[in-house]
C-alpha positions as CSV (number, residue, x, y, z in Angstrom):
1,X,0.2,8.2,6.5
2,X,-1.9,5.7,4.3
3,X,-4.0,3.5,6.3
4,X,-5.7,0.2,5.4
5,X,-7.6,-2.3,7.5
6,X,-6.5,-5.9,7.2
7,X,-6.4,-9.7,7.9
8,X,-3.3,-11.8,8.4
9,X,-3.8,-14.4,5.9
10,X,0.0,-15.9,6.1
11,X,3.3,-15.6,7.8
12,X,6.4,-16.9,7.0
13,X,9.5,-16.8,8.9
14,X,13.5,-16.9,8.8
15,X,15.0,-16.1,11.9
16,X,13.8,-12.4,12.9
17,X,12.4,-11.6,10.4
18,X,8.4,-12.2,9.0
19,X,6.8,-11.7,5.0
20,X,3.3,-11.6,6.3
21,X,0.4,-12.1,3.9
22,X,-2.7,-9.6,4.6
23,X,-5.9,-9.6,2.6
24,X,-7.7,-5.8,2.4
25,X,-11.2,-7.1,0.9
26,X,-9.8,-9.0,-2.0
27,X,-6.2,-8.2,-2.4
28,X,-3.6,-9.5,-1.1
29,X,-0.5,-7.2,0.4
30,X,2.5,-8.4,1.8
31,X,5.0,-6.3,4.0
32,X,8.3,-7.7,5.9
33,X,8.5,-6.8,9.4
34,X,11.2,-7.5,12.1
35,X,9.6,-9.8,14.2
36,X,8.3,-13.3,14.3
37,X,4.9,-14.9,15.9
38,X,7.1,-15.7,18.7
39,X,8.2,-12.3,19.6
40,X,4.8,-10.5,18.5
41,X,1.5,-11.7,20.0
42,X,-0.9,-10.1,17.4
43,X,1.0,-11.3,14.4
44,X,-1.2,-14.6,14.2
45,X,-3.3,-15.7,11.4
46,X,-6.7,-14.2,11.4
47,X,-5.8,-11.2,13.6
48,X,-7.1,-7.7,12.4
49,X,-4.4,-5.2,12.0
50,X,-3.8,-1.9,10.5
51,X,-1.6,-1.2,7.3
52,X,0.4,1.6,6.7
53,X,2.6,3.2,3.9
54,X,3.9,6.4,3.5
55,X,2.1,8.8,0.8
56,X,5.8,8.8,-1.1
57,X,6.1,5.4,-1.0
58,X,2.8,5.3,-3.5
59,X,4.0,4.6,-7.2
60,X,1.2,5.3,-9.6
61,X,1.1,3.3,-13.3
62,X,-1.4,3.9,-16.0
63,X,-2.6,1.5,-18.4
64,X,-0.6,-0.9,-16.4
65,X,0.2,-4.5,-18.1
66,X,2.9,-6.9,-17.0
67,X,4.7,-8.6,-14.7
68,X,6.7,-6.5,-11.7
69,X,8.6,-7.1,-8.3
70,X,5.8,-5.0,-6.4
71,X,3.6,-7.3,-4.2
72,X,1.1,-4.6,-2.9
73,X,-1.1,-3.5,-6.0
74,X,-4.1,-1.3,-5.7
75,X,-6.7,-0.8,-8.5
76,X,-8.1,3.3,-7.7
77,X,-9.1,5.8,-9.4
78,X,-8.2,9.4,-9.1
79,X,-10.0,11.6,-7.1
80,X,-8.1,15.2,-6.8
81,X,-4.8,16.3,-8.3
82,X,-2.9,18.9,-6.3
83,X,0.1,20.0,-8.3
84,X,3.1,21.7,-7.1
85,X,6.0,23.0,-9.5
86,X,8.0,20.1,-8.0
87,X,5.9,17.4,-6.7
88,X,1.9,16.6,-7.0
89,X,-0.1,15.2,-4.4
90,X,-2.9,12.1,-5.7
91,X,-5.9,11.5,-4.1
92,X,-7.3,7.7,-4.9
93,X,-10.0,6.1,-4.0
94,X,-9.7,2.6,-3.6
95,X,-12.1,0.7,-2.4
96,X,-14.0,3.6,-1.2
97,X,-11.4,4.7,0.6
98,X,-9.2,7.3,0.5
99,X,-5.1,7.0,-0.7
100,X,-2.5,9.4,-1.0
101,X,0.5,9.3,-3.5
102,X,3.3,12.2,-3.4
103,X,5.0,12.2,-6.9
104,X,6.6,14.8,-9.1
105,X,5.0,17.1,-11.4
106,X,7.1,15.5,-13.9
107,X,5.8,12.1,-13.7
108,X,2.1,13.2,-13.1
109,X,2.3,15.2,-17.0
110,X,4.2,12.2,-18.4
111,X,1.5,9.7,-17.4
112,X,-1.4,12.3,-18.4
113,X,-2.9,11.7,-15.2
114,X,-6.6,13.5,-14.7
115,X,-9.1,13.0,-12.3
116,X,-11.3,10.1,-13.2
117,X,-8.4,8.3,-14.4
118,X,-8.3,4.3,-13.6
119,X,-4.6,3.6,-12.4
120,X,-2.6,0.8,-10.2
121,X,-1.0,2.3,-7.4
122,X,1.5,0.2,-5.9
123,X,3.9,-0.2,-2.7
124,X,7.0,-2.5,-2.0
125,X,6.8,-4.9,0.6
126,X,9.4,-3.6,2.8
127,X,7.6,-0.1,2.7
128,X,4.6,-1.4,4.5
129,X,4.3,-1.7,8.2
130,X,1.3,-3.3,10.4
131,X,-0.1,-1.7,13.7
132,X,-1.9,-4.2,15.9
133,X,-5.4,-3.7,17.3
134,X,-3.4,-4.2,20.2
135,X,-1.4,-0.9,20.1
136,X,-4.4,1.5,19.8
């Protein structure tokens, strides 16, 4: 599991259900969680909390230009390659520290991916969660 340490920076709300802004140095992530400041003390603005993705849920784009859905964006650069005949794992470094990304072989020979390479790695909104300081 991907972990990221972060600062609430924004919530907005619709019945259950929260889009909550987080800054991580200075980027911005977003995830959507099923709860609201009313029925989750540490989701308050300010509040240090704890992202986390799974390593599949890390998409990886090279020479990356445009606009896309994708709120959470992560400038890295490649550390290690570990390829598999079916699936590679992708160690990044992003902002010193260390991100895992699960993709296939396939896509890791399509994008010419080597260690040193500069890439975006990105993650949907909905595939991020947030762990209070609380719960530890």
């Amino acid at each position: 599991m991907n972990r990221l340490p972060a600062t609430i920076s924004g919530i907005e709300t619709s019945r259950q259900i929260s889009l909550v802004d987080l800054t991580v140095g200075e980027d911005l992530f977003s995830c959507v969680i099923i709860e609201t400041p009313e029925t989750a003390s540490y989701l308050r603005i300010g509040n240090t909390v704890t992202l986390l993705f799974k390593e599949t849920e890390v998409s990886i784009a090279k020479d990356w230009q445009g606009q896309i859905s994708l709120r959470n964006r992560m400038a890295a650069n490649i550390r290690h390659i570990d390829s598999g005949g079916v699936l590679s794992r992708i160690v990044l470094d992003y902002q010193g520290r260390e991100i895992i990304s699960i993709i296939t072989t396939r896509s890791v020979r399509k994008l010419g991916l080597e260690v040193g390479d500069s890439v975006t790695a990105m993650v949907k909104a909905n595939e991020v969660s947030i762990m209070s300081e609380e719960i530890r």
